[in-house]
C-alpha positions as CSV (number, residue, x, y, z in Angstrom):
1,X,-16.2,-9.6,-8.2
2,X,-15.5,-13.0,-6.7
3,X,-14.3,-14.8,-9.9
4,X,-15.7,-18.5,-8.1
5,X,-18.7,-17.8,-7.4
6,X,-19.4,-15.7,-11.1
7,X,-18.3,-19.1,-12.8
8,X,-21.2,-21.2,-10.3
9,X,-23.7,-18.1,-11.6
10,X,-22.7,-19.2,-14.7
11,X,-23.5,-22.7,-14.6
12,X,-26.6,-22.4,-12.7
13,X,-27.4,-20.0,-15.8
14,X,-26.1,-22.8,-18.2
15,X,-28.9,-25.5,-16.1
16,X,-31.4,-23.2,-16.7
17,X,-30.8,-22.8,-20.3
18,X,-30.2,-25.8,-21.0
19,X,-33.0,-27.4,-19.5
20,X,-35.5,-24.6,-19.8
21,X,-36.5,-24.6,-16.6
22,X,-37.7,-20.8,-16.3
23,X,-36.9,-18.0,-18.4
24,X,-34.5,-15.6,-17.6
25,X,-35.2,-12.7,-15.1
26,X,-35.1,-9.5,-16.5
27,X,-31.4,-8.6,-14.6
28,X,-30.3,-11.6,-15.6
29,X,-31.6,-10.5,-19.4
30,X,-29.5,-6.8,-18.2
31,X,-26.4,-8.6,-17.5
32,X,-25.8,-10.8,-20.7
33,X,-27.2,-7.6,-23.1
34,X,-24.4,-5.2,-21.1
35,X,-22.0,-8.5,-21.1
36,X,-22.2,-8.8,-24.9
37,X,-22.1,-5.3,-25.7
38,X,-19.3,-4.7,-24.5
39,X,-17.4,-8.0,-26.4
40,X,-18.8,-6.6,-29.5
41,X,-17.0,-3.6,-28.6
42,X,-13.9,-5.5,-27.8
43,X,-13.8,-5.9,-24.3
44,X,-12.4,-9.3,-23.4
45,X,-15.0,-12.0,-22.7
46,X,-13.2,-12.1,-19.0
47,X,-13.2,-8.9,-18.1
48,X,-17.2,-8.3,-19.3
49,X,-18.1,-11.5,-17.8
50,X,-16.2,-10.4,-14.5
51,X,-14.2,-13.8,-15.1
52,X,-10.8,-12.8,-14.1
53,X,-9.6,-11.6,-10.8
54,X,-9.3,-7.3,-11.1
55,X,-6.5,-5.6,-8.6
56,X,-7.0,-6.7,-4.9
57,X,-8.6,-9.6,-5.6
58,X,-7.2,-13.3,-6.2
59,X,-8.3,-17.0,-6.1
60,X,-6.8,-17.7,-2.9
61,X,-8.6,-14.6,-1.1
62,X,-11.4,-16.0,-2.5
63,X,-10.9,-19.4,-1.0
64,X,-10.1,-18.2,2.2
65,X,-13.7,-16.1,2.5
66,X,-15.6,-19.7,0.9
67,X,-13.1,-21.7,4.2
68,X,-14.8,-18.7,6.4
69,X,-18.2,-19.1,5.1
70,X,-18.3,-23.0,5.4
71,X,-17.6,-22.6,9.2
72,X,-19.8,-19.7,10.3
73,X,-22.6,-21.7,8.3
74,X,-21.8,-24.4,10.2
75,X,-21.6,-23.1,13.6
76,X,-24.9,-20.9,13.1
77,X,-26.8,-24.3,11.9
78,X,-25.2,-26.1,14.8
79,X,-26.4,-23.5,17.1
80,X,-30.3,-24.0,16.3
81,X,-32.3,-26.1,17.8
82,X,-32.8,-29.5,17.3
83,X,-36.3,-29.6,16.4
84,X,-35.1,-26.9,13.6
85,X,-32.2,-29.4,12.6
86,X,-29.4,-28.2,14.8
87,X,-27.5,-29.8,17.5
88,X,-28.5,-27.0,20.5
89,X,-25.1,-25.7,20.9
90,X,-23.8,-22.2,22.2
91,X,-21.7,-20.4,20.5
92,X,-19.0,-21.3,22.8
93,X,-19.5,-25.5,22.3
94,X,-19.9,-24.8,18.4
95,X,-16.6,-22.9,18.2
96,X,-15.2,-26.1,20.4
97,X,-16.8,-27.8,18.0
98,X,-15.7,-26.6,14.8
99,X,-12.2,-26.6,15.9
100,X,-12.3,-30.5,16.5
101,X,-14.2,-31.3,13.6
102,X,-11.0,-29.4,12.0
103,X,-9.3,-32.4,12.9
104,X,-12.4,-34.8,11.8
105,X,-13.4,-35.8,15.1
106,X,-16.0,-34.7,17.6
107,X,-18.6,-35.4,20.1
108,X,-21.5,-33.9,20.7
109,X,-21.5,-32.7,24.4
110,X,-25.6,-32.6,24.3
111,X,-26.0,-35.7,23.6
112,X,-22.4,-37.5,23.2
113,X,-22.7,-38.6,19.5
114,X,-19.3,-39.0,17.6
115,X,-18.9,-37.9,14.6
116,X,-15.7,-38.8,12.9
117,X,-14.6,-38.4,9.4
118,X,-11.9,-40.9,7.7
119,X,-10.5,-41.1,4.2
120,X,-10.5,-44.8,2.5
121,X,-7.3,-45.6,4.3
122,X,-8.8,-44.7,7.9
123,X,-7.0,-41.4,8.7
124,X,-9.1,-38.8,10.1
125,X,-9.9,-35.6,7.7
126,X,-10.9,-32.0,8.8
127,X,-14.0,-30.9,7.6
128,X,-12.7,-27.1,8.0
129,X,-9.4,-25.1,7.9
130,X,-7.6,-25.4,11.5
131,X,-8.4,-21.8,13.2
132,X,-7.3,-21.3,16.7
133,X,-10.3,-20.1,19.5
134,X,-9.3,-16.7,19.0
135,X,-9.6,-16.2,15.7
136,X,-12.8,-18.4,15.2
137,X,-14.5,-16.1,17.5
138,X,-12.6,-13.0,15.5
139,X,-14.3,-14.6,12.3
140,X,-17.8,-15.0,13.7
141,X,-18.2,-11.4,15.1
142,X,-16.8,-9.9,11.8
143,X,-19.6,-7.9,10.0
144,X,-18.2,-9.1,6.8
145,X,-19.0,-12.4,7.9
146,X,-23.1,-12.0,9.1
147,X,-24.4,-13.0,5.6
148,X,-22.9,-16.1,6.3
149,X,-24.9,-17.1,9.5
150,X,-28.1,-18.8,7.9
151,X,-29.6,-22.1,7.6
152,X,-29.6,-22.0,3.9
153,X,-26.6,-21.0,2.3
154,X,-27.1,-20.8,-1.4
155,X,-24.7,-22.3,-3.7
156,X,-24.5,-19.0,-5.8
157,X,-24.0,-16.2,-3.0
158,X,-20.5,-14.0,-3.3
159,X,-18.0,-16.6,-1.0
160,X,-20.5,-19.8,-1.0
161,X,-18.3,-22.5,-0.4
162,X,-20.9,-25.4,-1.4
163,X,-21.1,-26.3,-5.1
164,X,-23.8,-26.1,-7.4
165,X,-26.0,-29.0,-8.0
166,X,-27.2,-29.8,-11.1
């Protein structure tokens, strides 16, 4: 279980609660009956809430798939039209793309827009991890990768990188 995104379930769980938006789903009714059995049997609240990383997994593995996610999202949006909100790239100008706006500068070779990004004190910031050509392309042909490629990327799916918005 990915540990990150269980603790965004979580709060989107806590915002519908709290503000009693809808009631809960009948899984969702499954999960927290089988959670708090099995604290009232003495299984730690981590470990029945799957809120602590089992054997194999960690937080930085999980980072690294949410790092993953954010670019293949953003290449795949990229890549649509853009009367459906993309900028009309291949794949090959989006993976260009992605690897300059690593570096938090790019233009647009459709249409020659910039896009820089700068922190307060006008150095430029990535918007994604540095990946060489190679391994961008690697990342976006991985199977493990495909649910990623979507125009809507929901805060609360296994590896999301966005965060949830109350």
């Amino acid at each position: 279980m990915n540990v990150r995104t269980q603790r965004k379930r979580f709060g989107a769980l806590a915002i519908q609660l709290r503000e009693r938006i809808v009631p809960l789903s009948d899984a969702q009714l499954d999960y927290l009956a089988e959670a708090f059995e099995k604290i009232s049997e003495g299984c730690s609240a981590d470990i029945a809430l799957a809120l602590k990383h089992t054997a194999g997994y960690s937080e930085a593995k999980e980072i690294s798939v949410e790092d993953r996610a954010k670019i293949i999202h953003w290449m795949f949006c990229a890549m649509q039209l853009p009367a459906e909100g993309g900028y009309g790239l291949n794949l090959e100008q989006a993976t260009d793309a992605a690897m300059q706006l690593a570096d938090g500068d790019w233009i647009n070779p459709i249409n020659a827009d910039r896009f820089t990004y700068k922190d307060k004190n006008g150095n430029l910031i990535g918007q994604f991890k540095k990946y060489t050509y190679d391994t961008l392309q690697k990342i976006w042909y991985d199977g493990e990768n495909q649910r990623f490629k979507t125009t809507y990327l929901s805060p609360i799916e296994v590896g999301s990188p966005y965060p949830l918005k109350k």
